[in-house]
C-alpha positions as CSV (number, residue, x, y, z in Angstrom):
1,X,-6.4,-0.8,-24.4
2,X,-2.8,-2.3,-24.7
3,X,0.3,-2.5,-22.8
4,X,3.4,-1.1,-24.5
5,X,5.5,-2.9,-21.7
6,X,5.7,-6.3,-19.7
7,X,6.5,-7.1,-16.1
8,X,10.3,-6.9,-16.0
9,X,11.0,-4.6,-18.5
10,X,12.9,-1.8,-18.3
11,X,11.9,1.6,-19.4
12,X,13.1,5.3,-20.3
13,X,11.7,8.5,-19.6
14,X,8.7,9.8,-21.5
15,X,8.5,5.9,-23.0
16,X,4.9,4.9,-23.5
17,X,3.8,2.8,-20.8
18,X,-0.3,1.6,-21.3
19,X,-2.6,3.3,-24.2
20,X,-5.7,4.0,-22.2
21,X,-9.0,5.2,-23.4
22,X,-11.3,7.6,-21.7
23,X,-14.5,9.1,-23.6
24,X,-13.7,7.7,-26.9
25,X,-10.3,9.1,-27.0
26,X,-7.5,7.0,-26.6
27,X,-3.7,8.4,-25.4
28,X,-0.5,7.3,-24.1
29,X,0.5,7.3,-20.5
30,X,4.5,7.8,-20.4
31,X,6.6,7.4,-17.6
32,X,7.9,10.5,-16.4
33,X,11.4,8.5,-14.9
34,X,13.6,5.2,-16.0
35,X,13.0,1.9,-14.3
36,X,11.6,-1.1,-14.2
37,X,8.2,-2.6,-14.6
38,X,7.3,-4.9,-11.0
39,X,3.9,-4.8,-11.2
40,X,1.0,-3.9,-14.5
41,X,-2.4,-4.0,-13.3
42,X,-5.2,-4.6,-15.5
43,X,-5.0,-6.7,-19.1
44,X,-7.0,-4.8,-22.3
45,X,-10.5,-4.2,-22.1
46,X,-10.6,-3.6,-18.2
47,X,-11.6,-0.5,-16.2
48,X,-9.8,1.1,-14.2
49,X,-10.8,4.0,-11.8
50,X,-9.1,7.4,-12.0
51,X,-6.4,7.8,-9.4
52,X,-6.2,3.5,-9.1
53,X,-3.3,2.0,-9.4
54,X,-1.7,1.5,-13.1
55,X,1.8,0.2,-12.2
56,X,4.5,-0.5,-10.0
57,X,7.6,0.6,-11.0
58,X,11.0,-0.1,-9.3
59,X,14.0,3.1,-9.8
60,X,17.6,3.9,-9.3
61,X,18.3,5.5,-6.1
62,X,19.7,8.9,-6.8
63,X,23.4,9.5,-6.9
64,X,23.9,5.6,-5.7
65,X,23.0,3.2,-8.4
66,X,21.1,1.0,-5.9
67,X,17.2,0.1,-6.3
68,X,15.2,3.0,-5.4
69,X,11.2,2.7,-3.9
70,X,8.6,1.0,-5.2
71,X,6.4,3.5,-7.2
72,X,2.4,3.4,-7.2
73,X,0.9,5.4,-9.6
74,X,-2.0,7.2,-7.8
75,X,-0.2,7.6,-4.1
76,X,-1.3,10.6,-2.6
77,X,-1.0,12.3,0.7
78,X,-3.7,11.0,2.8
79,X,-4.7,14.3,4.8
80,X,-4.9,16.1,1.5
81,X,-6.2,13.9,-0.7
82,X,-3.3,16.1,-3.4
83,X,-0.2,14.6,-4.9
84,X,2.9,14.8,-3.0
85,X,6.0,17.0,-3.5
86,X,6.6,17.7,-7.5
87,X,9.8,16.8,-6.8
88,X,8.7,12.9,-6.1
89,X,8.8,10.7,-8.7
90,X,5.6,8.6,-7.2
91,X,3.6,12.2,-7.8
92,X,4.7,12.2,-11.4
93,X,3.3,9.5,-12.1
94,X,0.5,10.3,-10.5
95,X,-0.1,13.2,-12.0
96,X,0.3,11.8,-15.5
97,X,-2.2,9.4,-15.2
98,X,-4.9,11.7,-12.9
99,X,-4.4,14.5,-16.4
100,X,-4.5,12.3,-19.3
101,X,-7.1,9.9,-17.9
102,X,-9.4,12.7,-17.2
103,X,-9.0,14.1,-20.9
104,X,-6.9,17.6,-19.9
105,X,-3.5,16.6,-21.6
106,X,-2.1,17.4,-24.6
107,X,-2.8,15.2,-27.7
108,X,-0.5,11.9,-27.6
109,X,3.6,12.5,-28.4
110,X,4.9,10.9,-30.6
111,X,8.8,9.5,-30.9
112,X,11.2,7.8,-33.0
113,X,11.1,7.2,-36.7
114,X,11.4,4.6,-39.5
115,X,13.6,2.0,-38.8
116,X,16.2,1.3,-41.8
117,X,15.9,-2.8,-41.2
118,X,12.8,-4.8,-40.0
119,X,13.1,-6.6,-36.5
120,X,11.2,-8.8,-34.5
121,X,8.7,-7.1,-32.7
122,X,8.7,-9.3,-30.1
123,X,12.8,-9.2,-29.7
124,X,12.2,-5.4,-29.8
125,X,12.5,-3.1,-26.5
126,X,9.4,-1.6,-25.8
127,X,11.1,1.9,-27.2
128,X,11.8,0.2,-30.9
129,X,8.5,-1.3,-31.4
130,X,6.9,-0.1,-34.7
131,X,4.8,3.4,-34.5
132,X,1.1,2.6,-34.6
133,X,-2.3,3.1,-32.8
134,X,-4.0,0.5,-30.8
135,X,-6.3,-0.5,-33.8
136,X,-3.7,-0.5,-36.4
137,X,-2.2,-3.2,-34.1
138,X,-5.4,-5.0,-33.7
139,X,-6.1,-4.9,-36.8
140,X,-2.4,-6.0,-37.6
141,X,-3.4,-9.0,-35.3
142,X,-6.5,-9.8,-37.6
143,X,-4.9,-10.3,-40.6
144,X,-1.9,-12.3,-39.0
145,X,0.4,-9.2,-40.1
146,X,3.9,-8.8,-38.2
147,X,4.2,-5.1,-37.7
148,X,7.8,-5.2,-37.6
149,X,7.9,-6.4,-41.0
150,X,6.0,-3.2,-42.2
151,X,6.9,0.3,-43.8
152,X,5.1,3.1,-42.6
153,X,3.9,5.7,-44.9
154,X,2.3,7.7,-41.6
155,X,4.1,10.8,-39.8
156,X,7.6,9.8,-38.6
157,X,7.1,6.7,-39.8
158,X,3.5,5.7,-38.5
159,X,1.6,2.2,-39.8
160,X,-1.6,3.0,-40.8
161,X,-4.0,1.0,-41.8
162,X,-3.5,0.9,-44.9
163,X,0.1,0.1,-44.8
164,X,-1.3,-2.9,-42.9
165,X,-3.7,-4.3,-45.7
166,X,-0.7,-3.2,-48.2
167,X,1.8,-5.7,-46.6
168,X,-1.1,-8.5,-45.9
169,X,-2.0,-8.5,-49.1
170,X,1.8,-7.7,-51.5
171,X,3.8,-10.2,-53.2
172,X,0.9,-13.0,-52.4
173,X,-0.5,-14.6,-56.3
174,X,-4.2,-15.2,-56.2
175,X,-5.2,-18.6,-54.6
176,X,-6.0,-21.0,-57.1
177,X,-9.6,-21.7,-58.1
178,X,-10.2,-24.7,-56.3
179,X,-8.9,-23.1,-52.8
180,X,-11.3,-20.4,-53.4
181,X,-14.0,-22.8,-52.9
182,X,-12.4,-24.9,-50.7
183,X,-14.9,-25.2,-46.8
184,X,-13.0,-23.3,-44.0
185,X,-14.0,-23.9,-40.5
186,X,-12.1,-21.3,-38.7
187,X,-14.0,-19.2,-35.7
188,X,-12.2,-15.6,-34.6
189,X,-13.3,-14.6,-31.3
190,X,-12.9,-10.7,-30.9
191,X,-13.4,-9.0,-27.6
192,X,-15.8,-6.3,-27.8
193,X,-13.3,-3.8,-26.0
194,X,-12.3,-0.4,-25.8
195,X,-14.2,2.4,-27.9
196,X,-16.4,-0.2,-29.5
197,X,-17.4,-1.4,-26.0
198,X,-18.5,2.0,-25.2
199,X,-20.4,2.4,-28.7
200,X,-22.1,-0.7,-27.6
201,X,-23.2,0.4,-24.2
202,X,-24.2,4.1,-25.2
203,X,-26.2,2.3,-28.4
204,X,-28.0,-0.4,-25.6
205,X,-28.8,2.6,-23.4
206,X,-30.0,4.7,-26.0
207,X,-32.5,2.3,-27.4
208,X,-34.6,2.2,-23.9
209,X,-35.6,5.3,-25.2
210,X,-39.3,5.2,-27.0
211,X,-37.7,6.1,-30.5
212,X,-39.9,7.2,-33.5
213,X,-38.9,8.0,-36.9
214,X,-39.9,10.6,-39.3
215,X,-39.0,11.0,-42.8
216,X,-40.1,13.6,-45.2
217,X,-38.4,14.3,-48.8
218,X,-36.7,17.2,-50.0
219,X,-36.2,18.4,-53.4
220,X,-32.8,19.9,-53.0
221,X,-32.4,21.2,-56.6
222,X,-32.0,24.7,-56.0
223,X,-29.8,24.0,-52.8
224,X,-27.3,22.0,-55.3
225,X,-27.6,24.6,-57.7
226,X,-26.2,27.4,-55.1
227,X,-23.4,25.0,-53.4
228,X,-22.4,24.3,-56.7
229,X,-22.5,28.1,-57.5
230,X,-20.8,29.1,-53.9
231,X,-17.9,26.7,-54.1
232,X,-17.2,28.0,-57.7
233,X,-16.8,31.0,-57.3
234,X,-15.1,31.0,-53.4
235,X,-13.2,27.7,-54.3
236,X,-9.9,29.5,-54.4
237,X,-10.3,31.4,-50.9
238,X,-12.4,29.0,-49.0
239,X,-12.9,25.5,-48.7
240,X,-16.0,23.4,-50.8
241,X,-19.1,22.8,-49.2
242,X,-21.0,20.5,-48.7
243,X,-24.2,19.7,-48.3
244,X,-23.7,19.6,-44.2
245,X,-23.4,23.1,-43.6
246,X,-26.5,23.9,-45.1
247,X,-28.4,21.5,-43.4
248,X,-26.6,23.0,-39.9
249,X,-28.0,26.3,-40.2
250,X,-31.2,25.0,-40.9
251,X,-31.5,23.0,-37.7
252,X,-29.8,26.3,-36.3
253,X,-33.0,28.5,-37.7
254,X,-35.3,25.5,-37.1
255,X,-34.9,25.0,-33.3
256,X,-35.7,29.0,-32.9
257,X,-39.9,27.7,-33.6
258,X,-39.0,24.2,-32.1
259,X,-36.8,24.5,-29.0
260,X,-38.2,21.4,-27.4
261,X,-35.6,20.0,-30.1
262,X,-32.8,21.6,-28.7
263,X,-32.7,19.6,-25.6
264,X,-31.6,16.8,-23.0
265,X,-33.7,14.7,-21.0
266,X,-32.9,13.7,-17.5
267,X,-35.2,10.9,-16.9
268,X,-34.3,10.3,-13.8
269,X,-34.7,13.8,-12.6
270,X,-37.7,14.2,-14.6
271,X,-36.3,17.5,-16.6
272,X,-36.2,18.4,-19.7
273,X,-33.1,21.0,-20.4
274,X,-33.5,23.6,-23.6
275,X,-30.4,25.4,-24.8
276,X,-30.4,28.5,-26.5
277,X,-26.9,27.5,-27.6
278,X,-26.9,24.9,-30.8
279,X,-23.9,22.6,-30.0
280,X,-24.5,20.1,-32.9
281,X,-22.9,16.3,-32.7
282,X,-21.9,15.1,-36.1
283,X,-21.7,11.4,-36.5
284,X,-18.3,10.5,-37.9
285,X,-16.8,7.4,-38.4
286,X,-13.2,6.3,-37.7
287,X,-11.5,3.0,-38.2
288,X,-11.9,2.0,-34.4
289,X,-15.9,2.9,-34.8
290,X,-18.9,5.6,-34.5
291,X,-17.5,8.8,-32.6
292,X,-20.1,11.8,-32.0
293,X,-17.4,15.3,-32.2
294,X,-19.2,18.3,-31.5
295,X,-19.2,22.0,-33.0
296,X,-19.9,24.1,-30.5
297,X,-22.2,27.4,-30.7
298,X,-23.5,26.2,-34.4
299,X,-25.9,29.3,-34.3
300,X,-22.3,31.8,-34.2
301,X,-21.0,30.6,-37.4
302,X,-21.7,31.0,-41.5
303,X,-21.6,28.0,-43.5
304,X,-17.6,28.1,-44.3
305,X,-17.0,28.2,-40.8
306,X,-19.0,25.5,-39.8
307,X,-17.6,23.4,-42.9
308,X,-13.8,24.1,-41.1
309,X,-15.0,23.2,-37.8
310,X,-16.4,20.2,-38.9
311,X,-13.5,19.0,-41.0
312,X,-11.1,20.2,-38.1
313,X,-13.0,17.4,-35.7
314,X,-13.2,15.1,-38.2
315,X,-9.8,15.0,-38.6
316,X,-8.6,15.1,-34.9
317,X,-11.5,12.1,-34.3
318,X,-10.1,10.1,-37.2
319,X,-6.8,10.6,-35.7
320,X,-7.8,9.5,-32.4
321,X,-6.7,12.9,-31.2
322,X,-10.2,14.3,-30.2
323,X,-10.4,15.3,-26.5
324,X,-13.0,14.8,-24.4
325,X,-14.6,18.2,-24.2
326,X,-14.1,18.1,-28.3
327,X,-16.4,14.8,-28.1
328,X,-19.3,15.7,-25.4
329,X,-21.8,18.0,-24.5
330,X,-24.1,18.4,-27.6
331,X,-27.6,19.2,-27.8
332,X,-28.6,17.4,-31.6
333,X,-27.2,15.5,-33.6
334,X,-26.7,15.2,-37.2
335,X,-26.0,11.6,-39.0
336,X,-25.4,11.3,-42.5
337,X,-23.6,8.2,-44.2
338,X,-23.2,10.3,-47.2
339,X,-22.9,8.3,-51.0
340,X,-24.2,5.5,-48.6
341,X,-27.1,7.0,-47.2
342,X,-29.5,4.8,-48.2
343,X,-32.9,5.5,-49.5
344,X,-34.6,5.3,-45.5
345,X,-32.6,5.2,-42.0
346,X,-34.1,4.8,-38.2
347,X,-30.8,6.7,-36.2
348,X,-30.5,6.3,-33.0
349,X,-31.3,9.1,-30.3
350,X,-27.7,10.3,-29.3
351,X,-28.8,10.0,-25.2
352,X,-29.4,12.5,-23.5
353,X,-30.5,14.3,-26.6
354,X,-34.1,14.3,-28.0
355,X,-33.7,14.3,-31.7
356,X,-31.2,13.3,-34.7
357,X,-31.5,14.6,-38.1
358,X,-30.5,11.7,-40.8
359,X,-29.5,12.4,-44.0
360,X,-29.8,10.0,-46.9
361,X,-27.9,10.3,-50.1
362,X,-29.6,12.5,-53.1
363,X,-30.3,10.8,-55.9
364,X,-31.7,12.4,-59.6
365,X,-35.7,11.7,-60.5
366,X,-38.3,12.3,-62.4
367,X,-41.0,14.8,-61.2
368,X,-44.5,16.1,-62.5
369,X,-43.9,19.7,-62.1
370,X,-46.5,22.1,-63.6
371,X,-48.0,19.1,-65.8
372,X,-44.4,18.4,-67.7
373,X,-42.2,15.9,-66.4
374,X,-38.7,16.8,-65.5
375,X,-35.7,15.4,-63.6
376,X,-35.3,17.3,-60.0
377,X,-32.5,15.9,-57.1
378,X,-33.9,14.6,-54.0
379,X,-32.9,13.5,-50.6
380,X,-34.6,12.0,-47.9
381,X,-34.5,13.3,-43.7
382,X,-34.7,10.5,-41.7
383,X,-35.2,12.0,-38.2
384,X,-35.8,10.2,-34.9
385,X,-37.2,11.6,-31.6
386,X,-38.1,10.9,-28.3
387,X,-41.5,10.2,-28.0
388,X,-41.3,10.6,-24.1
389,X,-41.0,14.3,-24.4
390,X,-41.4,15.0,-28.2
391,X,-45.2,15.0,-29.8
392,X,-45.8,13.3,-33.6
393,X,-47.0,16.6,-35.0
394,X,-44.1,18.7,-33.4
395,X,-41.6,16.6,-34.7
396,X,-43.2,16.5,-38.4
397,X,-43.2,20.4,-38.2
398,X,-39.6,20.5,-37.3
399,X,-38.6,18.1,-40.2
400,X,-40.7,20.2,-42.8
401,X,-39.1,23.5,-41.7
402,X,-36.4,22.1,-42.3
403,X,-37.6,21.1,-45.5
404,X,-38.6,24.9,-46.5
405,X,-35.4,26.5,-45.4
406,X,-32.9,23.6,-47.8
407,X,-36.1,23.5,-50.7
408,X,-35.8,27.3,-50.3
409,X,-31.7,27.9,-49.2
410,X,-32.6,31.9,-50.0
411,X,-34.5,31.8,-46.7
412,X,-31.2,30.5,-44.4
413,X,-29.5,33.7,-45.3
414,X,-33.0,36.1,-44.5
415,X,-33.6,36.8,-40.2
């Protein structure tokens, strides 16, 4: 995703080296030993294998002062096929990168602070450049913004993003009227790299699949009426719910009739795989794009705990913190782009899975109930499927069981 160091420079221990991103998450490979940078494979947006070579770095000779070895990251002994001695700088590096590529590390460290003056960035050493994430920087790039000019407001001194559009747009007086409607010619070319790269691919293979939609309305009324209800009187002891929990243990009920829903599809192996276990993907988005975390075992918890869960991923996705296992392996997904939601949506199959349950925004009509006309709050599902392995009728069944358990919510809490 980005260098934090060019060819030539030198480097301390445990300083940042390359931000690489594996599965949607995206970490920092330190160097476990000071040196020098001889060689950096790769520029941003490339692949590189696990266990390839990163970098070439050039040491001090113990005890000597004089140029040590050449260091490849992702030497190994060739009998073996395992890293060499842990006492071998080569292995360390190895190591590193074979962990933290493979999505086993820790979440990313993070060092230094708030700098008292602003510097060049580009006079900087690669140990004093400004604290932020690979977008932040991009989108620092974007909007022509030197990061070295800007005041974090993040932990230990981290830009955000918003520090970024602060400082783009402070101390700059409105353009006058007649450049507001002055012609502009300019082009930006933006590499479609990194996380949205894989969005891109994972979208592309998705829609081979014979998608169709089904949506069914919901009065949700008497839902609203019991969130409303649960959060005031459990507001002080446990956290607000939303609407998202609710809808979770329905799908978690639902899938009991309608396993078939449940399920991945290996095309190629010509298998369709039920789980008993409901590991539901919920659709978040972050400021680098569309990530997928996933609550595992959905059926094992009550609605506050599967509010905390989702909140904790969330959270650790936003942050670009996520690990892999945190970001694969569910069996249905949920998407919802909340006050957004629009009135209809056509998700996407989340491949390998068979279904996704959309959720559209609830909005206040009016309704003929028992001959009078009164307001009632609706919401639309929006739910696609796979029409390879999922029938019309089963899949308008599923969607209107859900419907009875949220236009009845007594019924999620009754085995």
């Amino acid at each position: 995703m980005e260098w934090r160091v060019r060819q030539g420079d030198t480097f301390e221990p445990d300083q940042p080296l390359a931000d690489v991103m594996t599965d949607k998450a995206t970490v920092e490979v330190p160097s476990p030993v000071a040196g020098k940078i001889i060689a950096a494979n790769g520029k941003p947006g490339d692949k590189l294998a696990v266990g390839s070579e990163l970098a070439r770095l050039e040491t001090e000779a113990a005890g000597d002062g004089q140029r040590g070895e050449r260091m490849e990251a992702g030497s190994v002994e060739p009998a073996s096929g395992r890293p060499r001695a842990s006492g071998d700088p080569a292995t360390l590096i190895r190591t590193t990168l074979d962990s933290r590529v493979r999505g086993n590390d820790e979440a990313p460290r993070v060092a230094g602070g708030e700098r008292s003056e602003p510097r060049d960035e580009r006079s900087l050493a690669p140990n004093d450049r400004p604290l932020a994430s690979p977008s932040v920087r991009r989108h620092a790039r974007e909007l022509d913004v030197d990061l070295s000019q800007v005041r974090g407001s993040g932990p230990e001194g981290h830009i955000v993003h918003a520090d970024v559009v602060r400082h783009a747009a402070g101390g700059t007086a409105k353009p006058p009227l007649t450049q507001r409607y002055a012609e502009r010619d300019g082009e930006h070319a933006v590499p479609v790299i990194g996380l949205r790269r894989k969005i891109a691919l994972h979208m592309q293979a998705s829609l081979r699949i014979p998608h169709f939609t089904y949506v069914e309305e919901v009065d949700v009324t008497e839902l609203e009426a019991l969130r409303s209800k649960l959060n005031e009187r459990f507001a002080a002891s446990r956290r607000r719910l939303t609407i998202l929990p609710f809808l979770m243990r329905a799908i978690v009920l639902a899938v009991q009739t309608f396993p078939q829903m449940n399920a991945r599809f290996d095309d190629e192996q010509g298998i369709v795989t039920r789980f008993d276990a409901v590991h539901m993907g919920i659709a978040t988005q972050t400021d680098a794009g569309l990530v997928v975390p996933v609550v595992r075992h959905a059926e094992a918890r009550d609605l506050w705990a599967s509010a905390a869960e989702v909140a904790r991923l969330a959270a650790a996705a936003r942050s670009g913190k996520a690990t892999r296992d945190e970001l694969s392996g569910s069996t249905i997904t949920v998407t919802s782009l909340g006050p957004l939601g629009g009135i209809v949506t056509t998700p996407v199959i989340n491949a390998p899975e068979v279904a996704i349950v959309g959720v559209n925004r609830i909005v206040e009509r009016p309704v003929v109930r028992m001959n009078a006309i009164v307001p009632r709050r609706l919401m639309n599902l929006s739910s696609s499927f796979d029409h390879r392995v999922v029938d019309g009728q089963h899949a308008a069944e599923f969607v209107q069981a859900l419907q009875g358990y949220l236009e009845c919510p007594a019924l999620l809490f009754v085995e």
